[in-house]
N, C-alpha and C positions, 0 to 999 in steps of 0.2 A: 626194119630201117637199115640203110645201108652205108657203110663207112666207106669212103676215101681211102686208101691207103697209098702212101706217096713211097716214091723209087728207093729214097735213102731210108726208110722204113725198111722195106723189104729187103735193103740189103744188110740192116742188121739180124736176121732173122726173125724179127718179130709175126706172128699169129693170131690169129682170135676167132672166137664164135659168138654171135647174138641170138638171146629171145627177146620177147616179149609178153608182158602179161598185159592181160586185160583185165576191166571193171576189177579194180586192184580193190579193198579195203585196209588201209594200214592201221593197224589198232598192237595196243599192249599185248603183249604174247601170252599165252596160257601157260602157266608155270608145268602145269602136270604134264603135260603131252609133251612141253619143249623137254622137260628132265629125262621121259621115257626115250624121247628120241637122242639124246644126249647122252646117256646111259646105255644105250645096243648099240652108238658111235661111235663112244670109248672103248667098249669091249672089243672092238671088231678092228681099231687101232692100236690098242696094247698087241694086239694076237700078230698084230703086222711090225709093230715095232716094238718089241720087248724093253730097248733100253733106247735112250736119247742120241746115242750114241749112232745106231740105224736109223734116227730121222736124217742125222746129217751126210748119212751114205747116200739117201735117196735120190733116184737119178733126176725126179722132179725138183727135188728142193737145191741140189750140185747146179743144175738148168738154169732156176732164177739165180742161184748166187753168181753163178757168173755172167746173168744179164746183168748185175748190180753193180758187181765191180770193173762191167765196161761202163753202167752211165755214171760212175763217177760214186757210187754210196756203199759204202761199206759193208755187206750183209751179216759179219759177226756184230758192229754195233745195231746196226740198223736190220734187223731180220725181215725176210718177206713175208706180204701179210697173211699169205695160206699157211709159210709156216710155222710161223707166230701162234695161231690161231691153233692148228696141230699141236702145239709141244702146252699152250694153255689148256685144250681138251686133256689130254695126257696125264697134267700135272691135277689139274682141277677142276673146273667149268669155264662153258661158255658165258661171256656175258648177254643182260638182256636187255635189247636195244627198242623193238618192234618185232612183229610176226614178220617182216617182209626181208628184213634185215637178218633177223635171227635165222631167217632161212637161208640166205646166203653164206650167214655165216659157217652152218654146219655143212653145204655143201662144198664152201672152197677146205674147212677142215678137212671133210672126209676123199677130194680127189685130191689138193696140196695145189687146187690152181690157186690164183689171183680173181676174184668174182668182184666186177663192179655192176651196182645199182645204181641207176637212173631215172630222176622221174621225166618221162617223155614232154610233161607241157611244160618245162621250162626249159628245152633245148631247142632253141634257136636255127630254124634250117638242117643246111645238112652237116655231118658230122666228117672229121678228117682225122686220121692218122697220122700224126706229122711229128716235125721235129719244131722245138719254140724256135723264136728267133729273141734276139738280146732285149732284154728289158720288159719282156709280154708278162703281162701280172697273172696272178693266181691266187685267190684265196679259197685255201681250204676249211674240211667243216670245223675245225680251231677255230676257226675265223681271223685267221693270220693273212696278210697279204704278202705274196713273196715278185719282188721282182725275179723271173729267172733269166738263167744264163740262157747263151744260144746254143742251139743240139742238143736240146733233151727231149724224148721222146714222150709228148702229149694227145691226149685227145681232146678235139674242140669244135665246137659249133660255130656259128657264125659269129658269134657275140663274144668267141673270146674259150679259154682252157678250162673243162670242166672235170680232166684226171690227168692228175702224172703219170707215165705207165710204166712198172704196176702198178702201182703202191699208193694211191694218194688222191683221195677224190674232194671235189667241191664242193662250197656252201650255196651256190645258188641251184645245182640242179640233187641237193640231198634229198632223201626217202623221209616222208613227214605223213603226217597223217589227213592230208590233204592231195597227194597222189591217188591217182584214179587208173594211169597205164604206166609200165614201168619196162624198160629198156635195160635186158641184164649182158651184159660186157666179160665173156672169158678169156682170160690172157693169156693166150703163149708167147713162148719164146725159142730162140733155138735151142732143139734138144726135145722139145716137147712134142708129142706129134698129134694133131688134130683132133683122133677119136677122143683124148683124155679132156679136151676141151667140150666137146659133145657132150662126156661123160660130166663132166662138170653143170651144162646148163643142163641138162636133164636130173639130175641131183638138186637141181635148185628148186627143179618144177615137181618136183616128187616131196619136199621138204613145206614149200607154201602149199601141196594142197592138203597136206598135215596140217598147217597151222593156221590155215586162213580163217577156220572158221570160229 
């Protein structure tokens, strides 16, 4: 599927890579096999980042924070969700969400991207990169509605904002178990350079054919 990407997008440095899966099945995740693969995740995490202190040198995670602190969000309160996700693997487990999810999740853990899932039959048309304009609503999978402000960088279909980017996706086009094709979303930004985005949706695709079955 192909994104939009508009001028003042691009000239924030923003990036991305997409796949797509087919004949999805979203079902509860298998404890065992998520734990094994969660376990050779962490090992191979510690061995790269010994102390907490090296996640926040990394040049991936320095890259989002200072995407964060240009759109306005503070990344010491508010951390990015790759590396959230990191410093939870680290400290103790992933959470379990679904297989399709769960796959994600250990993929943006182990590159330190931003990984959005999408389920394809509820995106509306074609998709754009853009910036909001004043007052355009959002509700995420909270189920909060946020009017937002103008200039913030969103992704949206025809029908309206379906991620904040990075960080923040919504309730109408969420991963349920009712998804059938799934539209997965890697996010860069400046500093980040394309293959680790690559390397990202290929880690997702190597993670769900672990857990799909």
């Amino acid at each position: 599927m192909d994104v939009i990407l508009t001028d003042e997008i691009r000239k924030m440095g923003v990036s991305f890579e997409t796949g797509i899966l087919t004949d999805v099945r979203v079902k509860e995740t298998r404890k065992e096999p998520f734990k094994a693969l969660v376990k050779e995740l962490k090992m191979e995490m510690k061995e790269r980042f010994p102390s907490m202190d090296d996640v926040r040198e990394d040049h991936t995670v320095k890259s989002l924070r200072q995407f964060y602190w240009r759109i306005g969000i503070d990344p010491t309160k508010t951390r990015p969700s790759s590396e959230a996700l990191l410093r939870r693997l680290l400290k103790k487990e992933l959470p379990l969400i679904n297989n399709l999810v769960d796959s994600g999740n250990l993929a943006s853990a182990k590159t330190i991207i931003p990984i959005g899932i999408y389920d394809m039959d509820c995106i509306v048309g074609e998709l754009s990169l853009r910036l909001s304009v004043e007052k355009e609503e959002f509700m995420g999978i909270g189920r909060t509605v946020s009017a937002l402000a103008e200039g913030i960088p969103v992704l949206a279909d025809e029908e309206g904002v379906i991620h904040l980017y990075p960080h923040r996706d919504s309730l109408r086009t969420k991963i349920t178990e009712d998804c059938q094709s799934a539209l997965i979303v890697a996010c860069g930004v400046s500093g980040i350079r394309k293959k680790l985005l690559v390397k990202a949706i290929e880690s997702i695709q190597f993670y769900w054919r672990q857990l799909k079955v």
